[in-house]
Each structure stands twice: as structure tokens, then as C-alpha cells.
ZATI-489065 format. One line per 3 residues: number of its first residue (from 0); their letters; for each residue x, y, z of N, C-alpha, C. Coordinates in nm, 3 decimals. Each point is the difference from the previous one (the first is absolute). Last residue first. Layout:
N
NUM) a) X:Y:Z:X:Y:Z:X:Y:Z  ...
REM end
This chain:
112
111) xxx) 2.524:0.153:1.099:0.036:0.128:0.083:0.002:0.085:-0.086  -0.118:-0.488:-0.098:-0.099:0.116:0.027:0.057:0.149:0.052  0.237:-0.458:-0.084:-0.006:0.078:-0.139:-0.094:0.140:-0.013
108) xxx) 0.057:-0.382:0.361:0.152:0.060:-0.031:0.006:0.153:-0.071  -0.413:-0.307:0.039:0.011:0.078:0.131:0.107:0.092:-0.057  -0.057:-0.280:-0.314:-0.172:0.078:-0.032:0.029:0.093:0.145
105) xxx) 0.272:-0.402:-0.073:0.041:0.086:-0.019:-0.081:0.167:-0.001  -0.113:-0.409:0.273:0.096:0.080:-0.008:0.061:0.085:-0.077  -0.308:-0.281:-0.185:-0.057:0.044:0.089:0.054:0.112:0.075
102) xxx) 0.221:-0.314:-0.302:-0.055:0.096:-0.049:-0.122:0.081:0.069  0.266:-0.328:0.161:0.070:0.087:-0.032:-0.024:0.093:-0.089  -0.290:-0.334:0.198:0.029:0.082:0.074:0.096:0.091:-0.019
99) xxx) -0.084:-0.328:-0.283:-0.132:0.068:0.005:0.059:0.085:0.088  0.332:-0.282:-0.069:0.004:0.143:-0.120:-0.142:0.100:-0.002  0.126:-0.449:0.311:0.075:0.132:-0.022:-0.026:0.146:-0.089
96) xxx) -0.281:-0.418:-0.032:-0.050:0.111:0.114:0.121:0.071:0.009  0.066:-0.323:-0.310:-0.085:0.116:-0.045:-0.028:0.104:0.123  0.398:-0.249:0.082:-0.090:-0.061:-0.053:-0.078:0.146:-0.025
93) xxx) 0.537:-0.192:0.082:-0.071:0.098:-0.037:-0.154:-0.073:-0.049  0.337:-0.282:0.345:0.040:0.153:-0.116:-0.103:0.050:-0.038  -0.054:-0.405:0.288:0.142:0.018:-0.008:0.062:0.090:-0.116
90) xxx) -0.461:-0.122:0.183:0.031:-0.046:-0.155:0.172:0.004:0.002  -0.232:0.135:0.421:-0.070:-0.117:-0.045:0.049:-0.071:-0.148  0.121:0.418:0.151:0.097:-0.068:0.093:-0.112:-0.156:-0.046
87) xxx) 0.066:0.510:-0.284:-0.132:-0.163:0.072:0.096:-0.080:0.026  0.172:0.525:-0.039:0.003:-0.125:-0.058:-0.160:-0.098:0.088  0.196:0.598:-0.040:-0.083:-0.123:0.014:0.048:-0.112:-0.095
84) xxx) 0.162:0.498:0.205:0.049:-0.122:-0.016:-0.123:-0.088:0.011  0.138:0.596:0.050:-0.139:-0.117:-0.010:0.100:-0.107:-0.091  0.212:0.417:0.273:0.005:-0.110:-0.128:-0.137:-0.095:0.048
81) xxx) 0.043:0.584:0.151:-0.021:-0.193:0.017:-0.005:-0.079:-0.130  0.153:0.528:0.212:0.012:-0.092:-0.110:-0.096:-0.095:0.028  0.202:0.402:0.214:-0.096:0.019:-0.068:-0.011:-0.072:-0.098
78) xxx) 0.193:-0.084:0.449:-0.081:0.110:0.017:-0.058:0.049:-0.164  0.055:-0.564:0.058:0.089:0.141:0.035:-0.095:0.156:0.029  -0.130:-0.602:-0.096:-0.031:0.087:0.019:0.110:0.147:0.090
75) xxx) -0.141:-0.492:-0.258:0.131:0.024:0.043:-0.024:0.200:-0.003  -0.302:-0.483:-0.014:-0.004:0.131:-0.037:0.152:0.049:0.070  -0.306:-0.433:-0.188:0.102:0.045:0.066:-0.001:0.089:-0.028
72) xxx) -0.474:-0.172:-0.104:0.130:0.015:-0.031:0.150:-0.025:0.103  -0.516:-0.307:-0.044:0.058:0.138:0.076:0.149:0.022:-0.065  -0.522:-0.168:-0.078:0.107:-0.042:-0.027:0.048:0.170:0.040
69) xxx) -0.457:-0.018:0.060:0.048:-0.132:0.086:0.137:-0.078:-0.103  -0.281:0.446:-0.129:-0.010:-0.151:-0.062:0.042:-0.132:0.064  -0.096:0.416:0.236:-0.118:-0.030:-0.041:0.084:-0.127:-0.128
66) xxx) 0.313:0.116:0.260:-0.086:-0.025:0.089:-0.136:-0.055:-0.088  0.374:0.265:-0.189:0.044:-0.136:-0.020:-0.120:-0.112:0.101  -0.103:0.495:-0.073:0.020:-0.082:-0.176:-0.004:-0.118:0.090
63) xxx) 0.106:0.265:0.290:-0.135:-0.032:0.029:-0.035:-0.071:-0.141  0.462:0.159:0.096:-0.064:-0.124:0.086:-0.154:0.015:-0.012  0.199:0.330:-0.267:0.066:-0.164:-0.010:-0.088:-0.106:0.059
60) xxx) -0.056:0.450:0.179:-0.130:-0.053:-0.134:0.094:-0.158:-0.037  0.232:0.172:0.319:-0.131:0.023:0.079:-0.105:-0.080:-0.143  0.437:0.182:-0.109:0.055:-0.163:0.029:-0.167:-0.022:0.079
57) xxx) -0.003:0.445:-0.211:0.047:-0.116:-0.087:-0.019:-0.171:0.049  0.055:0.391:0.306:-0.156:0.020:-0.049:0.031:-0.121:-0.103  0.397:0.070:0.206:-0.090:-0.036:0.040:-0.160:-0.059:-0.006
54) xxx) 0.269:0.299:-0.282:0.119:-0.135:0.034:-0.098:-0.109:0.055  -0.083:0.449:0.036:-0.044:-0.024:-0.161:0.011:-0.151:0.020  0.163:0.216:0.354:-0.130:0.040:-0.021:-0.036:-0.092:-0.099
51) xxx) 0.446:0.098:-0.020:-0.010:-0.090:0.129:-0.144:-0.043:0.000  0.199:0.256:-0.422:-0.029:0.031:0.124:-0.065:-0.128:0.072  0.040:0.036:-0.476:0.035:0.129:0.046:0.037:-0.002:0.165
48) xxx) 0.038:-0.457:-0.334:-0.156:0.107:0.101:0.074:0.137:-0.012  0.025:-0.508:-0.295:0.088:0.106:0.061:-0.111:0.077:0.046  0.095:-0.578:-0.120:-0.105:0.208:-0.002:0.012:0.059:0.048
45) xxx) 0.201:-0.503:-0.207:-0.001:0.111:0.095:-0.043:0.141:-0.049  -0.086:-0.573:-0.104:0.052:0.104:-0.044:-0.011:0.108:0.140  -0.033:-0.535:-0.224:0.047:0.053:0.125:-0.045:0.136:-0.076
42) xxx) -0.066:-0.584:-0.036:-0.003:0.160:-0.077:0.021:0.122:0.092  0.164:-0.579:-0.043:-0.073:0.079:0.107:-0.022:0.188:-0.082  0.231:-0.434:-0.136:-0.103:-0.068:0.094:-0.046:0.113:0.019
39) xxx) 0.310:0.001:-0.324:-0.075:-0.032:-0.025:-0.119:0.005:0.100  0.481:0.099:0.127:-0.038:-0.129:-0.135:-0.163:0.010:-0.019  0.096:0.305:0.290:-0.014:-0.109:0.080:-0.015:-0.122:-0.077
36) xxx) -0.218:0.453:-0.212:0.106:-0.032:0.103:0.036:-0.160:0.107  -0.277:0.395:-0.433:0.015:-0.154:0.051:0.111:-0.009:0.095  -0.270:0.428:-0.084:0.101:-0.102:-0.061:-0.046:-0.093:0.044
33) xxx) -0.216:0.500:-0.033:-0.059:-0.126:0.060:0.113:-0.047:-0.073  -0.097:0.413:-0.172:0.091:0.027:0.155:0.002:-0.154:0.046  -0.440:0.127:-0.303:0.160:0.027:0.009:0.076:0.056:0.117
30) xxx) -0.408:-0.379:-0.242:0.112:0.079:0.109:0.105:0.024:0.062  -0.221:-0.193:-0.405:-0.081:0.071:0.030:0.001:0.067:0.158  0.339:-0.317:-0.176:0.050:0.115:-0.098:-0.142:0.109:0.031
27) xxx) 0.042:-0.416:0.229:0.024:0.102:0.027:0.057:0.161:-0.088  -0.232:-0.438:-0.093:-0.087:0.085:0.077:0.062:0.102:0.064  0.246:-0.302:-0.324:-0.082:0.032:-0.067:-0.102:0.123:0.161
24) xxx) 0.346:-0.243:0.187:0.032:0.118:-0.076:-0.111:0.066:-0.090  -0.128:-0.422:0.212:0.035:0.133:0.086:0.051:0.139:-0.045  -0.035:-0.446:-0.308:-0.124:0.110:0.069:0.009:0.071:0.092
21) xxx) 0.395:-0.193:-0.114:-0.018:0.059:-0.109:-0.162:0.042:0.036  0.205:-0.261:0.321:0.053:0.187:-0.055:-0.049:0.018:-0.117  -0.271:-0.366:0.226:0.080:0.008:-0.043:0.089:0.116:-0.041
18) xxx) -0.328:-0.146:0.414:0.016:0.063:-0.131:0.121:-0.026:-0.048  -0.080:-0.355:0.380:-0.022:0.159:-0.012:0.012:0.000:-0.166  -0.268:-0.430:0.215:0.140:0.005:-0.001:0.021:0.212:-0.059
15) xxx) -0.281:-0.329:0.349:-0.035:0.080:-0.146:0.115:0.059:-0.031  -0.014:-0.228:0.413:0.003:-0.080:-0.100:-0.011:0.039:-0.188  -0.271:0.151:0.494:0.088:-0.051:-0.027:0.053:-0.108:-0.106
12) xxx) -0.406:0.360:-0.082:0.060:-0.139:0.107:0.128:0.002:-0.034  -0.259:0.429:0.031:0.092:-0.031:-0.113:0.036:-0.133:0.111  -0.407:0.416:0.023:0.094:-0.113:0.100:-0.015:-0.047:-0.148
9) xxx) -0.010:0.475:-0.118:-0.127:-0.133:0.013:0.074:-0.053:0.061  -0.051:0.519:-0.106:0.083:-0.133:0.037:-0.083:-0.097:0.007  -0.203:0.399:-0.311:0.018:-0.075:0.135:0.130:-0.079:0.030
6) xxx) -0.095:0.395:-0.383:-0.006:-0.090:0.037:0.015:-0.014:0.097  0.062:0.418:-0.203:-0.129:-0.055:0.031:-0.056:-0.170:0.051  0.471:0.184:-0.192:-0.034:0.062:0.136:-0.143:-0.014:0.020
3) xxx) 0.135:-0.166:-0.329:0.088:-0.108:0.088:-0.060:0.093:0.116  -0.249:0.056:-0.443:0.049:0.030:0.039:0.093:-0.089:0.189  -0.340:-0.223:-0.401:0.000:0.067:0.121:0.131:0.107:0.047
0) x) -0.155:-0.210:-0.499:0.054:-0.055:0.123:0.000:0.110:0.107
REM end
């Protein structure tokens, strides 16, 4: 099977109902630092920087991950943190493209 971080997003019709925790968890035990949050609906985690710089450079690549797959996080962004927050607002909680891109993101978090 494909690694999550080598995979594509795909458009998810409305109606597809979300992951169940127990497969979300199963994918997040392959990343670490990544929860569940929001009952279930939504996976979250926070990355720490050294410095304002770092911080930045991070949330810059974030957004170009979330651009080239066309699903977008929340980012809750400080001088040396950002919580990355993804749910599918189409499924109403957690779909595979969350976790592709959360394993995409992490590959940034995890490079310093």
C-alpha cells in the first residue's frame, strides 16, 4: 500500500460519510504528535520552532502542501508554534485526505 504521504487528495462527494476512530487512530499511531480532536471530527497537532523565522517558513510550506492538494488546514499560528487542524467539512469529520496531508505536513514539522 502506498505510503499516505505519497498519496493524492481526491474530491470527496457530498454525503460520504467520515472515518471511523478506530481507522483514524489505526493511521495515526503512523503519526506522531497527530490526535483526534473535536469528538472525533477533526485531527490536530502542534509544532514547535525555535524562532519566529522557522515558524513562518513552516506555515509558507503548510500552505503550499494544502494548495497543491486543494484541501486546506486551520492554522493557529504564534512566534514559535503552529497548531495544524484538519477536518472534511464535506463529510462532517475525518476523511482520508486529512491524514494524506497530515502526513505530508508532518515530513515539513519533522525536517529541522
Amino acid at each position: 500500500m502506498t505510503p499516505l504521504s505519497e498519496r493524492m487528495c481526491r474530491e470527496i462527494p457530498k454525503g460520504t460519510p467520515p472515518m471511523d476512530l478506530a481507522q483514524v487512530n489505526a493511521h495515526l499511531s503512523n503519526l506522531p504528535g497527530w490526535e483526534a480532536t473535536a469528538g472525533g471530527k477533526a485531527i490536530a497537532r502542534e509544532f514547535k520552532f525555535r524562532n519566529f523565522y522557522e515558524t513562518m517558513s513552516f506555515v509558507n510550506a503548510a500552505a503550499h502542501v494544502a494548495n497543491t492538494q486543494n484541501h486546506h488546514p486551520d492554522l493557529a499560528v504564534g512566534y514559535n508554534s503552529c497548531r495544524v487542524t484538519y477536518s472534511t467539512h464535506t463529510v462532517g469529520g475525518i476523511s482520508e485526505n486529512d491524514l494524506i496531508c497530515a502526513a505530508r505536513i508532518q515530513g515539513l514539522g519533522d525536517a529541522k
